[in-house]
N, C-alpha and C positions, 0 to 999 in steps of 0.2 A: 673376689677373694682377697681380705686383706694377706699381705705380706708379713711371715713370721720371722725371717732373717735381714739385717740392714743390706739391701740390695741395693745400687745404683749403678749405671754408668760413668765408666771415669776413662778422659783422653789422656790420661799422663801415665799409664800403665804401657812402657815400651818392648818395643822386638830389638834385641841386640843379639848378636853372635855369641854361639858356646864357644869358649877356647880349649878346645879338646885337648891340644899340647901342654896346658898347663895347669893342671890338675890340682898342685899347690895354692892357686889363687880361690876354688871354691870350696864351702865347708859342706860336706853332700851330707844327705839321711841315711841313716843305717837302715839297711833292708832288713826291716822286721819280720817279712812274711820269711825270707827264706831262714833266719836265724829259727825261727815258731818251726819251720820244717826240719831245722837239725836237733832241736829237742825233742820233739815229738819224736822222731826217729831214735835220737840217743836215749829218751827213757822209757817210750811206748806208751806216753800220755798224751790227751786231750789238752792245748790250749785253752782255756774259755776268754772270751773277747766280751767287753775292749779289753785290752791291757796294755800298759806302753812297754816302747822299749827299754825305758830306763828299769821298770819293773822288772822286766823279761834277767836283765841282766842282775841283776841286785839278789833274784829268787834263783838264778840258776848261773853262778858266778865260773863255775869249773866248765861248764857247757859254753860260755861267752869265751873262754881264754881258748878251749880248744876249736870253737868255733875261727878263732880270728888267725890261729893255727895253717890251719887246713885249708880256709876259704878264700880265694881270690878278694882282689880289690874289689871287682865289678861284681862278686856275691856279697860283700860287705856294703857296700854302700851302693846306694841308687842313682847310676851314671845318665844321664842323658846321653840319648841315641839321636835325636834331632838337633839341628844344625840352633835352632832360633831358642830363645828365652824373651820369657817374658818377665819384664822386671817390674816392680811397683815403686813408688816414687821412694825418696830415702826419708819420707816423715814417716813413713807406713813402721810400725815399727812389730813383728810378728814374735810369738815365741815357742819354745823348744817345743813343745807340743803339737803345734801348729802343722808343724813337720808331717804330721800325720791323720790330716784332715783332707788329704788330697786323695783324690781318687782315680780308676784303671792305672794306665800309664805314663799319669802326672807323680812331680816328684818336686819338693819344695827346696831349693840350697839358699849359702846365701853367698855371694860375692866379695871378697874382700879388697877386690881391684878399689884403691882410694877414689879415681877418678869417674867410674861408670858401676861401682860395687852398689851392693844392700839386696835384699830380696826377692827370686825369680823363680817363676814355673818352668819346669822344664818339660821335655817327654823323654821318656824311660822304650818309647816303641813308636810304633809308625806305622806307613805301608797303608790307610785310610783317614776319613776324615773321622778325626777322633774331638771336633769342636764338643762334642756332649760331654767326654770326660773334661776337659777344659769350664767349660762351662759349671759343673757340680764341683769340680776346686773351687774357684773362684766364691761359686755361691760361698763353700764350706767355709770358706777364710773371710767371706763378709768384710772384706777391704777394697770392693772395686770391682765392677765386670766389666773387660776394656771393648773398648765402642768398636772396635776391629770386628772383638769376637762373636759381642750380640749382633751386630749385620747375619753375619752367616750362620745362624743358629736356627733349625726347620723342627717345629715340634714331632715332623713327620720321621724326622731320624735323629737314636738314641744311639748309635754305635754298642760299644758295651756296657750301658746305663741301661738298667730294667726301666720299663716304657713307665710305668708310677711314678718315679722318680725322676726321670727328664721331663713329664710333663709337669709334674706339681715346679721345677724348677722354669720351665719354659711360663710358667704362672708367675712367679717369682719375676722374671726378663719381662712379663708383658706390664708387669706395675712399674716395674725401673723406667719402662719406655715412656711409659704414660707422663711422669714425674720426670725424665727429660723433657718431655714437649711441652709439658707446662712451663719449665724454665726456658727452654726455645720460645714461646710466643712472649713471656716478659720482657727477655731481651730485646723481641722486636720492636714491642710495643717504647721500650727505654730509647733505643737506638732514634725510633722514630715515631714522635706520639700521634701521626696520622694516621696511623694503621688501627690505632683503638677505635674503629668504629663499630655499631652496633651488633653487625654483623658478627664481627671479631669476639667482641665482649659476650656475645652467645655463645663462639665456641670453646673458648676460653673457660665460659661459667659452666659448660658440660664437661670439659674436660677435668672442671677441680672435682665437679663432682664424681665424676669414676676416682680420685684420687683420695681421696677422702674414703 
């Protein structure tokens, strides 16, 4: 199964600490779904989806103001609940949209810390191994799947991703992988050109071919 989104493995996607105490330093996503819940409520309509939130607010500007009113911090924006982030290196450059390609209890911000700042996954919840939703951001952002996370990634469990969907992605992981190893045996082969024997260059030449 060719691959339809650029998927790879990347080691320079880091775990760094949330700084909970200081909330000033990150710029969080506006929590869309719960904003779609105070309109529906406030007018007794149907959202239809997609729709962003910049939309949301632009077509319903009196429902945005008294939203931001009434609703806490942590109902306006999407706070990480978990201690870790995952950050992407600072060339990675994402935008506002972006924001909303993350899926269950991922949540995208972005860090303004000068030193260890730029763009990170967070979790929004906990309490299980939520690697599948990690896993479907990632894909979604098509910037990286960090090599921590595909280790631990079991086609046999989807947490809260419908099983269709963690396996076309777990499809997805298994070409990334493939296309790792082929650049693993080049470097060996570079590193050390004794190891290019025939042998090798069979498995090699089977391997571009699933890659291909």
């Amino acid at each position: 199964m060719q691959p339809t989104k650029n998927i790879f493995l990347a080691n320079d996607i880091i775990i760094q600490d949330y700084d909970s105490k200081n909330f000033e330093r990150y710029e969080f996503t506006r929590n869309k779904e719960a904003f779609v819940e105070f309109i529906q409520s406030a007018k007794g309509i149907k959202i239809k989806e997609p729709v962003s939130h910049t939309e949301l607010t632009e077509e319903f500007p009196k429902e945005w103001e008294r939203f931001q009113d009434t609703a806490s911090f942590e109902e306006i924006y999407e706070i990480p609940m978990m201690n870790a982030l995952r950050y992407f290196p600072s060339f990675i450059e994402l935008k506002e949209e972006d924001r909303y390609k993350t899926t269950g209890t991922c949540t995208l911000l972005y860090d303004n810390d000068e030193e260890n700042g730029g763009w990170a996954i967070g979790m929004t919840g906990g309490g299980m191994d939520l690697g599948p939703d990690l896993l479907a951001t990632f894909i979604n952002l098509e910037s990286g799947v960090p090599l921590e996370l595909a280790f631990n990634i079991s086609r046999d469990y989807s947490a809260y991703i419908s099983k269709e969907i963690h396996e076309a992605n777990c499809d997805l992981l298994a070409q990334a992988f493939l296309n790792y190893g082929n650049s693993m045996f080049n470097y060996a082969i570079r590193l050390n050109p004794t190891l290019a024997t025939e042998t090798l260059k069979r498995h090699l030449k089977g391997l571009q071919k699933l890659i291909k």
